[in-house]
mmCIF file as Biopython writes it, N, C-alpha, C and O atoms, coordinates in Angstrom:
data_model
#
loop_
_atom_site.group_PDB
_atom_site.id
_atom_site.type_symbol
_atom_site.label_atom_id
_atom_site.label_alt_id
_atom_site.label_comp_id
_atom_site.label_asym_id
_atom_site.label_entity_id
_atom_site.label_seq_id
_atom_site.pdbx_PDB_ins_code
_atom_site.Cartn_x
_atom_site.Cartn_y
_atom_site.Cartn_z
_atom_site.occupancy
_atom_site.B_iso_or_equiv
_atom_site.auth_seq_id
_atom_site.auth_asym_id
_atom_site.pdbx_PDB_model_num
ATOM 1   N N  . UNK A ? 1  ? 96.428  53.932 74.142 1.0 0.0 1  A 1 
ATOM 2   C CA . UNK A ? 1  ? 95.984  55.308 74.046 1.0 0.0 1  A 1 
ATOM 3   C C  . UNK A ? 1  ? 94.449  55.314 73.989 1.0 0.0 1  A 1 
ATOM 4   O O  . UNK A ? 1  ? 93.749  54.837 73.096 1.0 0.0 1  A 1 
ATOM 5   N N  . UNK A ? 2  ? 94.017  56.006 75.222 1.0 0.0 2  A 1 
ATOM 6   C CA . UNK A ? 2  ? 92.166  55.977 74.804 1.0 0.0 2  A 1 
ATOM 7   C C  . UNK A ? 2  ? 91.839  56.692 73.548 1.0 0.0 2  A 1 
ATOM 8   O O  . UNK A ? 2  ? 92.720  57.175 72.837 1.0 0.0 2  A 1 
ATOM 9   N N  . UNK A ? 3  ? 90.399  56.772 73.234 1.0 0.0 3  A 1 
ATOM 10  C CA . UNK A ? 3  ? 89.834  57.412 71.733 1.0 0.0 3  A 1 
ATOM 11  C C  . UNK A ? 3  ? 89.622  58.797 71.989 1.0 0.0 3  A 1 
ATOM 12  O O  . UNK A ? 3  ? 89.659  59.599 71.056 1.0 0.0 3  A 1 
ATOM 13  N N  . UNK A ? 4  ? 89.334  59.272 73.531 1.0 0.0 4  A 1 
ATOM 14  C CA . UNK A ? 4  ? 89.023  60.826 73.313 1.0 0.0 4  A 1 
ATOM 15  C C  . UNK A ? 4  ? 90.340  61.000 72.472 1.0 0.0 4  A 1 
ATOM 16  O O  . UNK A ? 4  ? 90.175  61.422 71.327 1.0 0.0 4  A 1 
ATOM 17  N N  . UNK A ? 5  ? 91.741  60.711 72.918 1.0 0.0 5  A 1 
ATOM 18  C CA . UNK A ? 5  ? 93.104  61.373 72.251 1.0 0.0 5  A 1 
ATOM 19  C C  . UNK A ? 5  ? 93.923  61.014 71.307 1.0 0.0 5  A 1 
ATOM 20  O O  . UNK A ? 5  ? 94.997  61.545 71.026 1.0 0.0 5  A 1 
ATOM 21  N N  . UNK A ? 6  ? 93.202  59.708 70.590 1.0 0.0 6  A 1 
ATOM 22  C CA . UNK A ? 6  ? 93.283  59.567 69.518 1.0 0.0 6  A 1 
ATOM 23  C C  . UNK A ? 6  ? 92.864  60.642 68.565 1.0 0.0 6  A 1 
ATOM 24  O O  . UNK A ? 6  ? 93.564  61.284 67.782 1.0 0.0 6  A 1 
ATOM 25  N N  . UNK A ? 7  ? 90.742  60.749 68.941 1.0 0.0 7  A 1 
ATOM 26  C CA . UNK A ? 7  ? 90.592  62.004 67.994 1.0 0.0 7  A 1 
ATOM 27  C C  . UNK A ? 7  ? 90.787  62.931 67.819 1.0 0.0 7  A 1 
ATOM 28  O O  . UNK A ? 7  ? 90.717  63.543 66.753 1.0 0.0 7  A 1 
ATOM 29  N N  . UNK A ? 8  ? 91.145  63.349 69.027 1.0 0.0 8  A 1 
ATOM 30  C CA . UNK A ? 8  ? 91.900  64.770 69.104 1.0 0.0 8  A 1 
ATOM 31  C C  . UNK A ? 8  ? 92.837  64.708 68.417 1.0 0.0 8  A 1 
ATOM 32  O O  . UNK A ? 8  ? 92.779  65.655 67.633 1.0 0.0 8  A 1 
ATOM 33  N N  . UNK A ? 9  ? 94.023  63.902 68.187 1.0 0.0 9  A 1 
ATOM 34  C CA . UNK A ? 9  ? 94.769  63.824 67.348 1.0 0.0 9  A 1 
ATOM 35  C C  . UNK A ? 9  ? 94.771  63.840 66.090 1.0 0.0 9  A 1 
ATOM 36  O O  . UNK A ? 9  ? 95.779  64.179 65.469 1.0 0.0 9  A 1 
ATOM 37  N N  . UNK A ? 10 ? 93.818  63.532 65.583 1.0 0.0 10 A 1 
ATOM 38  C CA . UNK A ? 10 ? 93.647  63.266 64.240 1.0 0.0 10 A 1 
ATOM 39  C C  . UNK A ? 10 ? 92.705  64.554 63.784 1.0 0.0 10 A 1 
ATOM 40  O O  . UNK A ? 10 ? 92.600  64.695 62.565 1.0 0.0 10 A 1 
ATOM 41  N N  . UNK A ? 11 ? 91.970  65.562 64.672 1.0 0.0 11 A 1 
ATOM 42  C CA . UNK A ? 11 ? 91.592  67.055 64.107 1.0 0.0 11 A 1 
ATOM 43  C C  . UNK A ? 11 ? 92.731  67.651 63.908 1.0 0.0 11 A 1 
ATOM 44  O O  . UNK A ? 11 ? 93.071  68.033 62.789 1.0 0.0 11 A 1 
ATOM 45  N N  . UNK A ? 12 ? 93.570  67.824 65.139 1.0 0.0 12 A 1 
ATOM 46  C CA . UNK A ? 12 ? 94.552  68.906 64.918 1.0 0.0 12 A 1 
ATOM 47  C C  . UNK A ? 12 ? 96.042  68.763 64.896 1.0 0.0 12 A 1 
ATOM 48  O O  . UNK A ? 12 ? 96.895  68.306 65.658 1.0 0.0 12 A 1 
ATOM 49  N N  . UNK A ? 13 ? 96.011  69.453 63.474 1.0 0.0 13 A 1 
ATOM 50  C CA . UNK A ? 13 ? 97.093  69.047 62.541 1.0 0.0 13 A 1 
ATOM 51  C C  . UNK A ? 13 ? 98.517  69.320 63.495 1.0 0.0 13 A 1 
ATOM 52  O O  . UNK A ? 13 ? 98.491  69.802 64.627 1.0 0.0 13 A 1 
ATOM 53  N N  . UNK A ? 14 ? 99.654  68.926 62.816 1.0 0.0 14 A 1 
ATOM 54  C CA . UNK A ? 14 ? 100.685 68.335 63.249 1.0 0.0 14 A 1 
ATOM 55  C C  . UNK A ? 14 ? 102.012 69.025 62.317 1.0 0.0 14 A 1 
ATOM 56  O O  . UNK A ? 14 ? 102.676 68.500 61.423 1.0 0.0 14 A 1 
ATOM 57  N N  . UNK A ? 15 ? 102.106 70.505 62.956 1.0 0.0 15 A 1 
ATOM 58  C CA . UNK A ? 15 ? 102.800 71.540 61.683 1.0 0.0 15 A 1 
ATOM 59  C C  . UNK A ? 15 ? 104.222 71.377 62.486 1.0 0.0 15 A 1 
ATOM 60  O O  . UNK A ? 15 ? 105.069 72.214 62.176 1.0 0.0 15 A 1 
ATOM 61  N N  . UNK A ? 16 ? 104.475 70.721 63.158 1.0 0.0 16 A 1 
ATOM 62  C CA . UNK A ? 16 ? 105.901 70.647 63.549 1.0 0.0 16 A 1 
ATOM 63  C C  . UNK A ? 16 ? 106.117 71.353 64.566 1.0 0.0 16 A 1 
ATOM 64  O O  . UNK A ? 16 ? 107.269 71.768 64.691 1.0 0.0 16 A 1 
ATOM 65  N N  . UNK A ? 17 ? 105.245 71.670 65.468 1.0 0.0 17 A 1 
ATOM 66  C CA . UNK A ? 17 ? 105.303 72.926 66.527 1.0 0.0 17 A 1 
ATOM 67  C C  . UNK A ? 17 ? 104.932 72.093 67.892 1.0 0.0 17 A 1 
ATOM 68  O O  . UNK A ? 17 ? 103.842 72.380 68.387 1.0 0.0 17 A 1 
ATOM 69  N N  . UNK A ? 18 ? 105.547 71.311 68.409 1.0 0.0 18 A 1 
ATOM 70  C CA . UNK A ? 18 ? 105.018 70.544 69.114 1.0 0.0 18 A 1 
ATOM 71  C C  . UNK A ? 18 ? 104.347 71.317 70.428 1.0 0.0 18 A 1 
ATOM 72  O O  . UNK A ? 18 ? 103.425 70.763 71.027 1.0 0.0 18 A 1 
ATOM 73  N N  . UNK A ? 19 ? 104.825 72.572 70.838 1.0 0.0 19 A 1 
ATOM 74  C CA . UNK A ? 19 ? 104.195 73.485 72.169 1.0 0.0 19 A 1 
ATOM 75  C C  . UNK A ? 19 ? 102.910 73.781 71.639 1.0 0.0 19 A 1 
ATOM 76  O O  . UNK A ? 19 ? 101.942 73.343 72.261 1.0 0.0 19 A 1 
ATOM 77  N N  . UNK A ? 20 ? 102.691 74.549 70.439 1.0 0.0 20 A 1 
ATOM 78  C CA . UNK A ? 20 ? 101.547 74.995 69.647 1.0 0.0 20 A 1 
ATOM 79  C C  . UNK A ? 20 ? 100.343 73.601 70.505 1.0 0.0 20 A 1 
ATOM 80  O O  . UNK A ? 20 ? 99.666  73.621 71.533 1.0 0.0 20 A 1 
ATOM 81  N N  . UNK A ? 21 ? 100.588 72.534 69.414 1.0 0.0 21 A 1 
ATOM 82  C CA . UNK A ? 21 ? 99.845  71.453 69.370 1.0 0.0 21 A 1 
ATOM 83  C C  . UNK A ? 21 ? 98.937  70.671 70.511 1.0 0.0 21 A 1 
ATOM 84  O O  . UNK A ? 21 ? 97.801  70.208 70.610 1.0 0.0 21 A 1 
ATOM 85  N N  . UNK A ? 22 ? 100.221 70.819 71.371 1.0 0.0 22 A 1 
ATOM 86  C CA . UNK A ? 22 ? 99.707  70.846 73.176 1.0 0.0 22 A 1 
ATOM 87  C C  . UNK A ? 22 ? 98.767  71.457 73.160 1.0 0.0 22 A 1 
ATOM 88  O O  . UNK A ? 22 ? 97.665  70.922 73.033 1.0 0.0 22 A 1 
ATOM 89  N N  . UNK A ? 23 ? 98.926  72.738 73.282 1.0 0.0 23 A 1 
ATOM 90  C CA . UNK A ? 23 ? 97.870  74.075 73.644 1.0 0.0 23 A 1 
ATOM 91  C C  . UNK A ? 23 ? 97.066  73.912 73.323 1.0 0.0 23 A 1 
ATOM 92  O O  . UNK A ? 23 ? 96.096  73.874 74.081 1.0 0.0 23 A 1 
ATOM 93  N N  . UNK A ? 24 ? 96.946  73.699 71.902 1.0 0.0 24 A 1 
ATOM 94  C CA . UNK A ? 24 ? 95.622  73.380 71.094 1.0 0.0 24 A 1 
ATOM 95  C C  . UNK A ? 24 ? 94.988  72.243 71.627 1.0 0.0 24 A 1 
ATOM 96  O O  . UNK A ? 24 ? 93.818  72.435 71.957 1.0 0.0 24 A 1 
ATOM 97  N N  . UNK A ? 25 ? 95.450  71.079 71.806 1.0 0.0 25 A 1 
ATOM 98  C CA . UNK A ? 25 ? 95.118  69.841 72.234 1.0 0.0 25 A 1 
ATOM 99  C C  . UNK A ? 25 ? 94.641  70.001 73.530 1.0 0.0 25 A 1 
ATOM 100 O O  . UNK A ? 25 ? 93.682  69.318 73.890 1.0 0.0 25 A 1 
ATOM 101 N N  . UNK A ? 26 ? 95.169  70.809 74.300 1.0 0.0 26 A 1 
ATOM 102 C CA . UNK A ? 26 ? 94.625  71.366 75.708 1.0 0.0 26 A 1 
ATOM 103 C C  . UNK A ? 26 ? 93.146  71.652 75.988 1.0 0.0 26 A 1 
ATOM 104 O O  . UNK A ? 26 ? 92.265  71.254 76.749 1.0 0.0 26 A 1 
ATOM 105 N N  . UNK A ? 27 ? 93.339  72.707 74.809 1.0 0.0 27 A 1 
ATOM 106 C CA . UNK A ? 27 ? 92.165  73.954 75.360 1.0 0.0 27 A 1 
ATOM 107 C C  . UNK A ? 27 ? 91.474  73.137 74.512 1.0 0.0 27 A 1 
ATOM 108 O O  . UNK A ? 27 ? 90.549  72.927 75.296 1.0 0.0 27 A 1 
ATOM 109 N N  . UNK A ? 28 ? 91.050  72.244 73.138 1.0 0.0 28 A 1 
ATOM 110 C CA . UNK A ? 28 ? 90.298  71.537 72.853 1.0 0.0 28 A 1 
ATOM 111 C C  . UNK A ? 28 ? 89.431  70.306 73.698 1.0 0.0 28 A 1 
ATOM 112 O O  . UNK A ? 28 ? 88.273  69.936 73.502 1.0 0.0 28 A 1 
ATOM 113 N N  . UNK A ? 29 ? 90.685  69.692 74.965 1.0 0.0 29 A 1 
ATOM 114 C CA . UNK A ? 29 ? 89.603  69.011 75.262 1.0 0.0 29 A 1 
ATOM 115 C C  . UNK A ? 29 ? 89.297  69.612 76.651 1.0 0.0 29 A 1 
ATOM 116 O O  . UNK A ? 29 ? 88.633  68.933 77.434 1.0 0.0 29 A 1 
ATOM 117 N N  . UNK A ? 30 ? 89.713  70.781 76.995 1.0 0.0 30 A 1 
ATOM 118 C CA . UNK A ? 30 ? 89.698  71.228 78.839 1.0 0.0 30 A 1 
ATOM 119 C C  . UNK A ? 30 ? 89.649  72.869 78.325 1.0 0.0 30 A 1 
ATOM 120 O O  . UNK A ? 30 ? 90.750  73.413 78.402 1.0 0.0 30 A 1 
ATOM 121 N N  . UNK A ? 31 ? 88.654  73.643 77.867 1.0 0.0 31 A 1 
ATOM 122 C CA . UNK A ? 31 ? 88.418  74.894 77.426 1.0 0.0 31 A 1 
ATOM 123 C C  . UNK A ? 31 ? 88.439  75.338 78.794 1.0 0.0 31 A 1 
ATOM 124 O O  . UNK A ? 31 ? 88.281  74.628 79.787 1.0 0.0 31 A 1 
ATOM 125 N N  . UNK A ? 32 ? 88.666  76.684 78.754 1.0 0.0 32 A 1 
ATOM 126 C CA . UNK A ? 32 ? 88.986  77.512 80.468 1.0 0.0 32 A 1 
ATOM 127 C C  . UNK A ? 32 ? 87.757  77.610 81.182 1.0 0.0 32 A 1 
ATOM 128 O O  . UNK A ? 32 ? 87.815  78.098 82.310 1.0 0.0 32 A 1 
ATOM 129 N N  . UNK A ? 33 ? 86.415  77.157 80.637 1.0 0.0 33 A 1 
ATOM 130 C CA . UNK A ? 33 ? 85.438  77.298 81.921 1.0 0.0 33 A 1 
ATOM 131 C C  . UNK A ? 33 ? 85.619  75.606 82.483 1.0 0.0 33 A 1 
ATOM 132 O O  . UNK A ? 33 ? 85.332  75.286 83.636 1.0 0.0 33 A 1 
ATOM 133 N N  . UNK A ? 34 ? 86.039  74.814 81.651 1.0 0.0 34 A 1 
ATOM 134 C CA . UNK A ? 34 ? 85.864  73.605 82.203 1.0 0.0 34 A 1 
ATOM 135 C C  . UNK A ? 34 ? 86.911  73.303 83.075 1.0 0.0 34 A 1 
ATOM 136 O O  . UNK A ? 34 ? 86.575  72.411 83.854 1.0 0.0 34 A 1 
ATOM 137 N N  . UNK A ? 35 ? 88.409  73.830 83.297 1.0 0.0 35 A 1 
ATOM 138 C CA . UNK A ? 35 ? 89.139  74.389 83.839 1.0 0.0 35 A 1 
ATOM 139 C C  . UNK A ? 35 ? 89.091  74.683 85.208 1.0 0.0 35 A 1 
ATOM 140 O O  . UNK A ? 35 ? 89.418  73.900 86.100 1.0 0.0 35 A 1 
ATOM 141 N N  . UNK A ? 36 ? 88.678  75.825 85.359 1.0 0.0 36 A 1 
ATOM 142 C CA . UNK A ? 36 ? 87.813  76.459 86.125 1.0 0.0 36 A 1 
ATOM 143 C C  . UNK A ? 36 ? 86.774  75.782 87.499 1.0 0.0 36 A 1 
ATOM 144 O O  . UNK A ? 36 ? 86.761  75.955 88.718 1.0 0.0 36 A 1 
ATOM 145 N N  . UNK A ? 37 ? 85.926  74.906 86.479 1.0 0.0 37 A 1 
ATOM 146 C CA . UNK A ? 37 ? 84.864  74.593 86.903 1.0 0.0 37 A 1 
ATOM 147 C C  . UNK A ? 37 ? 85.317  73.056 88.234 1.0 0.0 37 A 1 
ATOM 148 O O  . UNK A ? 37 ? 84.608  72.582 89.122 1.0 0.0 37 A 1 
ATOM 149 N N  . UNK A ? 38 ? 86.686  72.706 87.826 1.0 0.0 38 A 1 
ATOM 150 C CA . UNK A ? 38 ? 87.084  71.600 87.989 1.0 0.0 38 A 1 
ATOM 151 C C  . UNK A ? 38 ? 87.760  72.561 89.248 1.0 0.0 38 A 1 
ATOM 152 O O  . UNK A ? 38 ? 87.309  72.728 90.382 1.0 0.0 38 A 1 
ATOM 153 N N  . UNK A ? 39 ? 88.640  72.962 88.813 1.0 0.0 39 A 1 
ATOM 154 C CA . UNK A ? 39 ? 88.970  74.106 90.160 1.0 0.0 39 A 1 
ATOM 155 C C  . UNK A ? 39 ? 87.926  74.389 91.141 1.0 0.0 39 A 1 
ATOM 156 O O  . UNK A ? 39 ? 87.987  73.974 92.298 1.0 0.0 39 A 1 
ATOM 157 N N  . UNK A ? 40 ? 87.227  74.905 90.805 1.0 0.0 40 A 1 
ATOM 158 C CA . UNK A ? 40 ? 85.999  75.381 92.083 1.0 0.0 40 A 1 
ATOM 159 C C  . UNK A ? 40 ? 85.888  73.748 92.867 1.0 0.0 40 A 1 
ATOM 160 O O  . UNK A ? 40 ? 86.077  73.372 94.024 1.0 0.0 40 A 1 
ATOM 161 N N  . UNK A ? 41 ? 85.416  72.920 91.369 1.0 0.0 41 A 1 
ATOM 162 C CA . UNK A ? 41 ? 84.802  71.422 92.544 1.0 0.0 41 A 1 
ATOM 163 C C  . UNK A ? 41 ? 86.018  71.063 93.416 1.0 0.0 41 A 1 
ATOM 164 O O  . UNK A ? 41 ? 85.855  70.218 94.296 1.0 0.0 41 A 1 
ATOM 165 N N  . UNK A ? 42 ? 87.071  71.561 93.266 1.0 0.0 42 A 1 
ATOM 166 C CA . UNK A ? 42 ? 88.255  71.289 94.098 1.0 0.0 42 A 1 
ATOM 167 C C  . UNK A ? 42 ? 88.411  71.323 95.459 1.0 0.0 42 A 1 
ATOM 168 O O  . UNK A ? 42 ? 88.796  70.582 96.364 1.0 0.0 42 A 1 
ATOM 169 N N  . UNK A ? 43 ? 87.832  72.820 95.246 1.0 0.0 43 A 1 
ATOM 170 C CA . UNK A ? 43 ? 88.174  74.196 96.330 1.0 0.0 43 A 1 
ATOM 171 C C  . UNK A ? 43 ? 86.911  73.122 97.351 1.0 0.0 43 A 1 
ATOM 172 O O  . UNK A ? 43 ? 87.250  72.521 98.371 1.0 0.0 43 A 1 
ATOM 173 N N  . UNK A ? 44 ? 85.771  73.102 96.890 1.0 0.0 44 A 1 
ATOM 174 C CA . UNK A ? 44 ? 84.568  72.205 97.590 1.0 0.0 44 A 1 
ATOM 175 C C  . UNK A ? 44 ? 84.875  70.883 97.769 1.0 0.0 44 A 1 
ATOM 176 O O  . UNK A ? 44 ? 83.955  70.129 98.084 1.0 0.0 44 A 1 
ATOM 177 N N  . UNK A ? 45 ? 85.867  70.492 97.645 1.0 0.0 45 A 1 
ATOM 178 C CA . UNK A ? 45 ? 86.144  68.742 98.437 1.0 0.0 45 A 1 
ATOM 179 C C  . UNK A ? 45 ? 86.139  68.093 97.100 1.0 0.0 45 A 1 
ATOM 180 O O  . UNK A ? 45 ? 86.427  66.932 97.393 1.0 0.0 45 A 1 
ATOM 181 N N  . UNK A ? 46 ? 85.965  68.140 95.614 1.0 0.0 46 A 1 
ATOM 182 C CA . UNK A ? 46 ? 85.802  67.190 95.208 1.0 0.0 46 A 1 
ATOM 183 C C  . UNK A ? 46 ? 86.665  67.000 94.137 1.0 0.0 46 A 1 
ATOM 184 O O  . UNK A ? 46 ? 86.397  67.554 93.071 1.0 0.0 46 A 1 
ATOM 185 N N  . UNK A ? 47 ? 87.862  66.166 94.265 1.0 0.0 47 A 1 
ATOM 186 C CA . UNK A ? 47 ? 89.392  66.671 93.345 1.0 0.0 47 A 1 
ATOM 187 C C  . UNK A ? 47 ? 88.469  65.301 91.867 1.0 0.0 47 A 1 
ATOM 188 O O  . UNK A ? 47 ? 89.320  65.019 91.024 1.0 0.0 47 A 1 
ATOM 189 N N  . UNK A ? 48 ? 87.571  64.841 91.678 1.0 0.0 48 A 1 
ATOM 190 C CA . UNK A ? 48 ? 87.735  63.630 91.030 1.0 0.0 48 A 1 
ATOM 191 C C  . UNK A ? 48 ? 87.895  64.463 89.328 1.0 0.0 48 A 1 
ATOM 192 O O  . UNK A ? 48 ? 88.588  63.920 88.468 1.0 0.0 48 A 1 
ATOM 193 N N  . UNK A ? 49 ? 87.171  65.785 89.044 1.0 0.0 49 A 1 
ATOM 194 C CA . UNK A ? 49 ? 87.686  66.260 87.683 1.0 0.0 49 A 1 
ATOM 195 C C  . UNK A ? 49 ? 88.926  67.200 87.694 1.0 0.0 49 A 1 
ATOM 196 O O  . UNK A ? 49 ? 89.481  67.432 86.620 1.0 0.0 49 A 1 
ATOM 197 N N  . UNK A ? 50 ? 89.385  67.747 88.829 1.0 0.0 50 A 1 
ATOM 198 C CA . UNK A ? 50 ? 90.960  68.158 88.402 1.0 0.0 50 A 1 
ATOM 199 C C  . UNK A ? 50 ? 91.517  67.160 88.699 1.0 0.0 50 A 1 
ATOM 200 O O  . UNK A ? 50 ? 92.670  67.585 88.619 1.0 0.0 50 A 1 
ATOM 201 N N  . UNK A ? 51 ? 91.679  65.561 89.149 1.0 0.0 51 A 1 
ATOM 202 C CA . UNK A ? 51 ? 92.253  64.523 88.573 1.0 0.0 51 A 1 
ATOM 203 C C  . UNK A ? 51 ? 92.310  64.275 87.426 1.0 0.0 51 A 1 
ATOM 204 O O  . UNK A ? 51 ? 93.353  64.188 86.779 1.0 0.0 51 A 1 
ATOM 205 N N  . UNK A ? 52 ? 91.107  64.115 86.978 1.0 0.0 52 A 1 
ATOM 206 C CA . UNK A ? 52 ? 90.770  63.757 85.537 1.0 0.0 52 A 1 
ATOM 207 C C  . UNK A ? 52 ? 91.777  64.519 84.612 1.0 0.0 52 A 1 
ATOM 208 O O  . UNK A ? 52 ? 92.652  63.990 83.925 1.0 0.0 52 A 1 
ATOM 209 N N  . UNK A ? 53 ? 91.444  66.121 84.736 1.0 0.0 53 A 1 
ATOM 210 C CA . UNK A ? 53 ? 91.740  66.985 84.112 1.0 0.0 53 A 1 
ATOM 211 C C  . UNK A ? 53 ? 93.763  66.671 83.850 1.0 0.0 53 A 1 
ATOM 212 O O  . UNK A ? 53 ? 94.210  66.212 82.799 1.0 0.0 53 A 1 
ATOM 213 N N  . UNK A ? 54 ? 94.444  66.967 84.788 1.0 0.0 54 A 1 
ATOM 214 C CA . UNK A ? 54 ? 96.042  66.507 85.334 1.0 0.0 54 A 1 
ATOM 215 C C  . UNK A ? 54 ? 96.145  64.855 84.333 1.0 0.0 54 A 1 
ATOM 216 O O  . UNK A ? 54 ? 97.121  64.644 83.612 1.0 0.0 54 A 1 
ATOM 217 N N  . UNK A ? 55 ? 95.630  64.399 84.391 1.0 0.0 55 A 1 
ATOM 218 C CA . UNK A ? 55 ? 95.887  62.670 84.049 1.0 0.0 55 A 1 
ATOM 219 C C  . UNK A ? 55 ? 95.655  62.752 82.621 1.0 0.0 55 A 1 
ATOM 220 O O  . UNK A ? 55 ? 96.444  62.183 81.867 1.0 0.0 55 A 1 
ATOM 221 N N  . UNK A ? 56 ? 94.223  63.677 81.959 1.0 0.0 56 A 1 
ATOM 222 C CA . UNK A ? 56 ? 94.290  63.860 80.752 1.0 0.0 56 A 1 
ATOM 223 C C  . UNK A ? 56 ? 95.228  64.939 80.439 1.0 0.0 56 A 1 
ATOM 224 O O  . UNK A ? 56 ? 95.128  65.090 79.222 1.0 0.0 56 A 1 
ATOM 225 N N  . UNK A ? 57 ? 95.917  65.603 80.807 1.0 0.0 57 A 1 
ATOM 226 C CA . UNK A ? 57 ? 97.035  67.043 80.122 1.0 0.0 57 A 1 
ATOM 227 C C  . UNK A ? 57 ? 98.337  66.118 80.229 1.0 0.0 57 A 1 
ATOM 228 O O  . UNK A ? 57 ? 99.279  66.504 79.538 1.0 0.0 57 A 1 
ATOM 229 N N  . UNK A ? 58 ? 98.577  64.754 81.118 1.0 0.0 58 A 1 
ATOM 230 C CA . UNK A ? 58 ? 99.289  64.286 80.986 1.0 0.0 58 A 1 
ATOM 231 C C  . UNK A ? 58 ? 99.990  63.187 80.109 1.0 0.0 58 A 1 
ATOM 232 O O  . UNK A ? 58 ? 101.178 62.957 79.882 1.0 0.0 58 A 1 
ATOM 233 N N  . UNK A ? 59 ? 98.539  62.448 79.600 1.0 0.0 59 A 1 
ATOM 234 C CA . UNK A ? 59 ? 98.826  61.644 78.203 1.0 0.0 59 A 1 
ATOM 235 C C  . UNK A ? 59 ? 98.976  62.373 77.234 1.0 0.0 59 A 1 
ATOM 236 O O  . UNK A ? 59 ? 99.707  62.088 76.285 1.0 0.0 59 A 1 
ATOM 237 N N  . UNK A ? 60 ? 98.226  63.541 77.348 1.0 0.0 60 A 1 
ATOM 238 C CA . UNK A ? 60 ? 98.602  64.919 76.076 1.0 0.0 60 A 1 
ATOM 239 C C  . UNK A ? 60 ? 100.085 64.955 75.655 1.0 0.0 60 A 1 
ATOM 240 O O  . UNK A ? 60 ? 100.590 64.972 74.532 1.0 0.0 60 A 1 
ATOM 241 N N  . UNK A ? 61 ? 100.796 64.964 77.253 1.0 0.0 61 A 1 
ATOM 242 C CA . UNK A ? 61 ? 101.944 65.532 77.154 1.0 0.0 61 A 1 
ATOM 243 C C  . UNK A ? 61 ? 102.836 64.257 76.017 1.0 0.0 61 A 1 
ATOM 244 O O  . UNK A ? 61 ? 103.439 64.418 74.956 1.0 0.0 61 A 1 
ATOM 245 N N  . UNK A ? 62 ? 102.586 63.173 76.742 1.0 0.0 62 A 1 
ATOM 246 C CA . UNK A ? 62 ? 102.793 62.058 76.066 1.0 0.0 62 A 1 
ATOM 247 C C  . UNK A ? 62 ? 102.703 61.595 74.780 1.0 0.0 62 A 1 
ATOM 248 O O  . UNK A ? 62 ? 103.537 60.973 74.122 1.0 0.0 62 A 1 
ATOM 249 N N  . UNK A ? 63 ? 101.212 62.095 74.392 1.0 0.0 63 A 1 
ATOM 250 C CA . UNK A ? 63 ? 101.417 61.335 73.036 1.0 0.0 63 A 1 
ATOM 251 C C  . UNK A ? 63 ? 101.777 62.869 71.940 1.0 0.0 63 A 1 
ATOM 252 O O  . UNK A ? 63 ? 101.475 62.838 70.748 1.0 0.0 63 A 1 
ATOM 253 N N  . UNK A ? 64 ? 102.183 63.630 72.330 1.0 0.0 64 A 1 
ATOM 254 C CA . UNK A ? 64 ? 103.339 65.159 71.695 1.0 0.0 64 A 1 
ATOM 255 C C  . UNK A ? 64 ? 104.360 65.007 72.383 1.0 0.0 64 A 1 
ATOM 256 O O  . UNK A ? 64 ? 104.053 65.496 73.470 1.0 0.0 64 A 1 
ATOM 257 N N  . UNK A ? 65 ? 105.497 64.598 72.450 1.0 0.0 65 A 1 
ATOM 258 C CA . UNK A ? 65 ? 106.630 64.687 73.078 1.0 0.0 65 A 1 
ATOM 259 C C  . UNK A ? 65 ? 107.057 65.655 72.520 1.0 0.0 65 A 1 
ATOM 260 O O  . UNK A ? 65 ? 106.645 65.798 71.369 1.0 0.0 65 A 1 
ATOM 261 N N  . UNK A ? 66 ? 108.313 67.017 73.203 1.0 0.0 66 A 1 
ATOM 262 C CA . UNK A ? 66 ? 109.044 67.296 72.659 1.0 0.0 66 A 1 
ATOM 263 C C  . UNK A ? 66 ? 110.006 66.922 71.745 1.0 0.0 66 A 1 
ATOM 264 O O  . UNK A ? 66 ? 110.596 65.914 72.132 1.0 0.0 66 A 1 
ATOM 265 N N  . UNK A ? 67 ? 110.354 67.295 70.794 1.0 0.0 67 A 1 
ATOM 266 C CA . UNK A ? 67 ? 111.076 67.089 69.726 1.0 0.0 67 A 1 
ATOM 267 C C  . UNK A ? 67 ? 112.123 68.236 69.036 1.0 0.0 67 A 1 
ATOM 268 O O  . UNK A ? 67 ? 112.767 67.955 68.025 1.0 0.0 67 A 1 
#
């Protein structure tokens, strides 16, 4: 597990809501302009941060499994 999502893990707490936690964990490390911003570089040829972005929402998903 890299350290960005370790620390993320360890700010935000863990109330048993595992959808909540996502979200939070989401928009903490990919807030909607950064989102966005990754989108546009898209639209212009350049997928390397909505890769990023997809690959990080995906260990997210991972280290919160449903439960």
């Amino acid at each position: 597990m890299e350290q960005w999502l370790i620390d993320l893990l360890a700010v935000v707490p863990d109330d048993g809501n595992w959808q909540k936690r996502r979200r939070m964990l989401y928009l903490a490390r990919w807030p909607d302009h950064a989102i966005r911003a990754a989108e546009y570089d898209a639209k212009m040829g350049d997928t390397a941060s909505i890769d990023r972005y997809l690959a990080e929402v995906a260990a997210i998903k991972a280290a919160v499994p449903k439960v």
